[in-house]
One Martini backbone bead per residue (centre of mass of N, CA, C, O) as a GRO file, in nm:
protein
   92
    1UNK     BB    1   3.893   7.590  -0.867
    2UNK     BB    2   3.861   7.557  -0.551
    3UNK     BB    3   3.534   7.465  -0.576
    4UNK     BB    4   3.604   7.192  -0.717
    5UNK     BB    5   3.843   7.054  -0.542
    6UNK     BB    6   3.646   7.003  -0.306
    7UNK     BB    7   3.438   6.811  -0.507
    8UNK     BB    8   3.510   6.501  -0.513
    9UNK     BB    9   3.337   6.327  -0.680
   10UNK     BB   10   3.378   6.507  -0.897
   11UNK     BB   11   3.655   6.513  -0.969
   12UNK     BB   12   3.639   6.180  -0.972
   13UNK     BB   13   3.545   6.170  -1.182
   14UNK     BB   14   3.701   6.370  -1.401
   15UNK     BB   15   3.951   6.193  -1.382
   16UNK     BB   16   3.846   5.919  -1.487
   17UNK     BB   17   3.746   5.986  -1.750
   18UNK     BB   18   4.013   6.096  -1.881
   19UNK     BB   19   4.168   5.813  -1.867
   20UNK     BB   20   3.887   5.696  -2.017
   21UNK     BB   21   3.948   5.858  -2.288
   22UNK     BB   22   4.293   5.818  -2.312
   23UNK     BB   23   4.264   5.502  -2.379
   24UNK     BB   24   4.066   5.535  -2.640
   25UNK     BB   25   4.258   5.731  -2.814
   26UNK     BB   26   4.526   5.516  -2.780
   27UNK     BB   27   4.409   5.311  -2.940
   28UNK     BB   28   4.297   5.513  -3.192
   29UNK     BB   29   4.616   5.508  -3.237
   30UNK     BB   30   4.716   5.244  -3.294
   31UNK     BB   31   4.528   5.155  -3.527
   32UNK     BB   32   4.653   5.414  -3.720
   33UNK     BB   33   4.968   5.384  -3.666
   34UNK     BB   34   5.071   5.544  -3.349
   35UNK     BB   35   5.278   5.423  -3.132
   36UNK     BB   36   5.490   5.688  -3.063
   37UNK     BB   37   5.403   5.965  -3.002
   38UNK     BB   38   5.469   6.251  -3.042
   39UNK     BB   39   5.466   6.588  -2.858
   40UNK     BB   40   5.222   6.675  -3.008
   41UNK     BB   41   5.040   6.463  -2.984
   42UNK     BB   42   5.033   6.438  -2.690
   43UNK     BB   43   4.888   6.719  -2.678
   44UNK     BB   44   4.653   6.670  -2.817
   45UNK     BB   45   4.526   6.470  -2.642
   46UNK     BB   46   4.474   6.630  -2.400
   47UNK     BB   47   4.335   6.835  -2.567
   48UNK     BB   48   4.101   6.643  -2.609
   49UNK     BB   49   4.025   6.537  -2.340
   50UNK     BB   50   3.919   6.764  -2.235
   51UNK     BB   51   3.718   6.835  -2.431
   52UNK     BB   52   3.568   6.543  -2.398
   53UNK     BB   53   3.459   6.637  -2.091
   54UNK     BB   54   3.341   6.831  -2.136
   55UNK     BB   55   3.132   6.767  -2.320
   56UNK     BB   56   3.032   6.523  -2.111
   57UNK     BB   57   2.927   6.730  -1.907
   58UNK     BB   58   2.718   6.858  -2.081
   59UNK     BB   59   2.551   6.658  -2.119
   60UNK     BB   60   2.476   6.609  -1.839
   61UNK     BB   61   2.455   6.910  -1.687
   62UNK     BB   62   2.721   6.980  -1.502
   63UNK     BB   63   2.759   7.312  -1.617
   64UNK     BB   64   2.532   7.454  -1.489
   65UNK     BB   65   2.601   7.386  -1.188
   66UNK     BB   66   2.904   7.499  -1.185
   67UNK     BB   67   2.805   7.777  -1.265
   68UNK     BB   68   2.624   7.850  -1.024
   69UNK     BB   69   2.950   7.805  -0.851
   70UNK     BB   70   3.164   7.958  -1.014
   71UNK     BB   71   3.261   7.721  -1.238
   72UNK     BB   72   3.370   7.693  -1.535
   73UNK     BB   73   3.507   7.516  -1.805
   74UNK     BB   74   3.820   7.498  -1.750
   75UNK     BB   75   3.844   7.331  -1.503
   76UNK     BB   76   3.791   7.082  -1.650
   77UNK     BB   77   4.012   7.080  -1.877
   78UNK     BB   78   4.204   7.039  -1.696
   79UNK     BB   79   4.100   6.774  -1.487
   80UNK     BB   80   4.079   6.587  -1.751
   81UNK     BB   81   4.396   6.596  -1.837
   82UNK     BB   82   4.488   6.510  -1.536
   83UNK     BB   83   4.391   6.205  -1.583
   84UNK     BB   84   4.617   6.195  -1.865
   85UNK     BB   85   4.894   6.281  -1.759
   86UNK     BB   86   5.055   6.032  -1.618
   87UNK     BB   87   4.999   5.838  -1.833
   88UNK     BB   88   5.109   5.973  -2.104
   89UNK     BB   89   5.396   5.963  -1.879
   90UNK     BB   90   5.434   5.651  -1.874
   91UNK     BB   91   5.307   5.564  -2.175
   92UNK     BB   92   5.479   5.494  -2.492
   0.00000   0.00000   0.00000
């Protein structure tokens, strides 16, 4: 993960997209009728904005050069939850 975290560009980059993807899930859990979310709800949360920006990183092919510097999928979606974990902690 020290790979990443030097990369400033992609790091802010994928903490963006956390954010906007955490966004757009809140939005559609509102409309769903959930307007606050249990622990567990908010935890799948987190867990799909993860998954959600590992997919989109996929999509652009930002994983094969991450892959080339030695670096996994898993700190993308560490990355990606950590731009939405601040959010879900400060919006009810």
């Amino acid at each position: 993960m020290g790979t990443l975290l030097g990369l400033g560009r992609l790091r802010n980059a994928l903490l963006l997209r956390g954010a906007a993807i955490w966004v757009g899930l809140r939005v559609m859990a509102a409309w769903a009728g959930i307007g606050d979310p249990t622990v567990a709800q908010e935890l799948f949360i987190l867990a799909l904005v993860g998954g959600l920006v590992v997919w989109d990183a996929r999509r652009r092919n930002e994983h094969v050069w991450l892959a080339n510097l030695g670096v996994s999928v898993w700190p993308m979606a560490v990355l990606g939850a950590c731009g939405a974990l601040p959010l879900e902690l400060l919006v009810p």
